[in-house]
C-alpha positions as CSV (number, residue, x, y, z in Angstrom):
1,X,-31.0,-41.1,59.6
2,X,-29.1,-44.8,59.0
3,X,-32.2,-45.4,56.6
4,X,-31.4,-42.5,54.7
5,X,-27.3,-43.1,54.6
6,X,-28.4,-47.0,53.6
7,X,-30.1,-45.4,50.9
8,X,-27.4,-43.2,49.4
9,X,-25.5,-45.8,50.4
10,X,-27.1,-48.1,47.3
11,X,-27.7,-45.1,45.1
12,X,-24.1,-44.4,45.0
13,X,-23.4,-48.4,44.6
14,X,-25.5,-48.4,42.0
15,X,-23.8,-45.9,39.9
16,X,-20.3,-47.5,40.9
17,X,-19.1,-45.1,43.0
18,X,-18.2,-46.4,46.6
19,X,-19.2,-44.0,49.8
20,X,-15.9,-43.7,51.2
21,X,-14.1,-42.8,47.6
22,X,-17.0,-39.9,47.9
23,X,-16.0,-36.3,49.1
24,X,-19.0,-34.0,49.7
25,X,-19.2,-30.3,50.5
26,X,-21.6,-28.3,51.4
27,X,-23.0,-24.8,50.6
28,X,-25.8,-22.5,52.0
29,X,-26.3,-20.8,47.9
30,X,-28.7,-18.5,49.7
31,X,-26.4,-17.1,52.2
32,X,-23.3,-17.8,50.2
33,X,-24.9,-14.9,47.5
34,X,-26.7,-12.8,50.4
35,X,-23.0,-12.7,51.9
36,X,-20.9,-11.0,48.6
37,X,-19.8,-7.8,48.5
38,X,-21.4,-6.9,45.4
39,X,-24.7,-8.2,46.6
40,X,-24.4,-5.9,49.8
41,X,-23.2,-2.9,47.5
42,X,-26.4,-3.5,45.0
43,X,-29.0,-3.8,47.6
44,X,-27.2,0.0,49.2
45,X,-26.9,1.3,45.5
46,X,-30.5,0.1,45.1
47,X,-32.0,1.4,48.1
48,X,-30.4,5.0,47.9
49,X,-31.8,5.1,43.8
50,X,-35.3,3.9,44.9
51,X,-35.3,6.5,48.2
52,X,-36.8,9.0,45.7
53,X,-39.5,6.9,44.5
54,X,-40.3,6.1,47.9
55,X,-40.2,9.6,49.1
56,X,-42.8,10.6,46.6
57,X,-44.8,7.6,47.3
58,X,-44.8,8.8,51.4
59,X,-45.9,12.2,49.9
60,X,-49.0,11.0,48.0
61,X,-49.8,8.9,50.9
62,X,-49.8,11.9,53.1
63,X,-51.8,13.8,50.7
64,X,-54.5,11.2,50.7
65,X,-54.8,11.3,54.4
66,X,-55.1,14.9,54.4
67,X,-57.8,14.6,52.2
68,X,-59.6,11.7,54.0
69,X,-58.9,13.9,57.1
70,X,-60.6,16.8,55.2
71,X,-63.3,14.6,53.8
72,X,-64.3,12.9,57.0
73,X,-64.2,16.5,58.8
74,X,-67.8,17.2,57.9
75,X,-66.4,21.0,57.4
76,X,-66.4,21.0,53.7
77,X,-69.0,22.6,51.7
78,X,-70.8,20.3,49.3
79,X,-69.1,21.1,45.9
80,X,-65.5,21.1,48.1
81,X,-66.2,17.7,49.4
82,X,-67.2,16.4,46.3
83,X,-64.3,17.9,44.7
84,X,-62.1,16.3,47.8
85,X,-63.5,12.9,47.0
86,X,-62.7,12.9,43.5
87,X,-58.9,14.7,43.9
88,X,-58.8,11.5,46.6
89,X,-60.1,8.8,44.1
90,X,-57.1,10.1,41.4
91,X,-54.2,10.0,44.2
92,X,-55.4,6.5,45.3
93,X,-55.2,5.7,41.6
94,X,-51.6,7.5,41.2
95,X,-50.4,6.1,44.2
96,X,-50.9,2.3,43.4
97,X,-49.9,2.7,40.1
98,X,-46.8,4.2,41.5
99,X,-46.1,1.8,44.0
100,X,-46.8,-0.8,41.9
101,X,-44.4,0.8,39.3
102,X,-41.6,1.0,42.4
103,X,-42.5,-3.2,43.2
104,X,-42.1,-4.4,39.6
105,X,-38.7,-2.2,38.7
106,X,-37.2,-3.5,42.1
107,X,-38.6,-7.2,41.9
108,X,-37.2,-7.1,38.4
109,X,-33.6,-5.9,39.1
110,X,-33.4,-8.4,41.9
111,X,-34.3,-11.1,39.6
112,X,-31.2,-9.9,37.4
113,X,-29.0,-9.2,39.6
114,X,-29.9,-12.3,41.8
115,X,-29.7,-14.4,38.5
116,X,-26.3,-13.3,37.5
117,X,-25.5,-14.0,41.0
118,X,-26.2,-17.3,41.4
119,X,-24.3,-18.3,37.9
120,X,-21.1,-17.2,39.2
121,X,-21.6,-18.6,42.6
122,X,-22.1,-21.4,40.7
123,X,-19.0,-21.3,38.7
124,X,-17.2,-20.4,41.9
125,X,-18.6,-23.1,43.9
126,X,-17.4,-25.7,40.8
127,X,-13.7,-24.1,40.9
128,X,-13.8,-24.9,44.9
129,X,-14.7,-28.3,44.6
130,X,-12.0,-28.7,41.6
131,X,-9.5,-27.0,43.8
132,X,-10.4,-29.2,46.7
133,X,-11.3,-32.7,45.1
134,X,-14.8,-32.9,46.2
135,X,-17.0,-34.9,43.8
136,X,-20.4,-33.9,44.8
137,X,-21.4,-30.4,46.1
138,X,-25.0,-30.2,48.0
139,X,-27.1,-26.9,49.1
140,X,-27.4,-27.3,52.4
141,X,-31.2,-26.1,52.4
142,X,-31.7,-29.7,51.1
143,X,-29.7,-31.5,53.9
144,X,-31.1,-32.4,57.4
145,X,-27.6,-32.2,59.1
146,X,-23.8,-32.3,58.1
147,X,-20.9,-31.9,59.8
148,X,-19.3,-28.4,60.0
149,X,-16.0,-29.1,58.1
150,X,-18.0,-29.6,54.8
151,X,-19.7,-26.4,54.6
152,X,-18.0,-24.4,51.9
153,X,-20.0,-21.2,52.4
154,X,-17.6,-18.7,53.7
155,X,-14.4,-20.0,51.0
156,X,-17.3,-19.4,48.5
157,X,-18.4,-16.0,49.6
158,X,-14.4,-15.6,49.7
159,X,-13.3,-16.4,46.2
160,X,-16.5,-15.0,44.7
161,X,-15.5,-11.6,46.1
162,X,-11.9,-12.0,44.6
163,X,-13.2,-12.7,41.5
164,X,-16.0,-10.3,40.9
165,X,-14.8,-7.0,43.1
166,X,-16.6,-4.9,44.0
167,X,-14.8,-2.1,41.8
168,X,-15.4,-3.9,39.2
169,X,-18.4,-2.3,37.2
170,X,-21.5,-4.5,37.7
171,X,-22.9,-4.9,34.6
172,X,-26.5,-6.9,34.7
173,X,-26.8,-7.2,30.6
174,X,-24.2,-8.9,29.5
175,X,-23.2,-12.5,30.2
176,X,-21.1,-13.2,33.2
177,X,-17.3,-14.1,33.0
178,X,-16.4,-17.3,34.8
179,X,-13.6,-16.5,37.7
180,X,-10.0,-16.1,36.0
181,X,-11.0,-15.7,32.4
């Protein structure tokens, strides 16, 4: 630990600026997003739009066990088992397609919403270090230790809520407004 404070110790010489004139926060970004009230009300919205989707995808499932069940019976009749095996080839078919449908649509409006997200924690995190003089914010995923009175996480998760409500409409195609304009 000394080696590494030695270290930024010279980095931070080297670029003129002395340790002690330094003020450093820090922020778990991962948490600090997880944390906001529009994150929570997205991933409640999303799961109650999806619950459909996933319904039907429990019913295909069911249907193909059925006629495994059927299939593996030994009950059916020749032509009936053959026509079993090829109904259960086309739901195994339908029901990766449709799963795989359900994966990419969610995957892809988490990667929006988690995108816009992160820009305006961004620009939330760089109004709290303004506000509060700090000349160097760090993601605490990429310290070993810190003390607790730099973490910045809950006053971020804080003024991101005030300035993106979640009354406000969330809309994930248009560029994101930085906090009081």
């Amino acid at each position: 630990m000394k080696r590494l404070v030695t270290v930024l110790e010279i980095a931070l010489a080297a670029t003129g600026v002395g340790v002690a004139q330094t003020k450093v926060g820090i922020v778990n970004l991962q948490r600090a997003i997880a944390e906001t009230r529009e994150i929570r009300k997205t991933i409640a919205d999303g799961t109650a739009r999806y619950r459909p989707r996933e319904e039907e995808i429990q019913k295909l499932q069911a249907e193909l066990q059925n006629l495994q069940q059927q299939i593996e019976s030994g009950k059916l009749s020749p032509a009936a088992e053959q026509q079993a095996r090829t109904e259960s080839q086309f739901k195994e078919r339908q029901l990766q397609r449709r799963d795989q449908d359900l994966r990419d649509d969610v995957a892809r409006e988490r990667d929006e919403i988690i995108g816009q997200a992160r820009t305006r924690m961004q620009r939330v995190i760089e109004k709290i270090a303004e506000e509060r003089g700090l000349d160097l914010v760090i993601d605490s995923s990429r310290t070993v230790s810190f003390k607790a009175g730099l973490d910045i996480t809950d006053a971020a998760v804080l003024a991101y809520d005030k300035a993106y409500p979640v009354n406000q409409p969330v809309d994930r195609l248009t560029r994101p407004q930085s906090p009081g304009h």
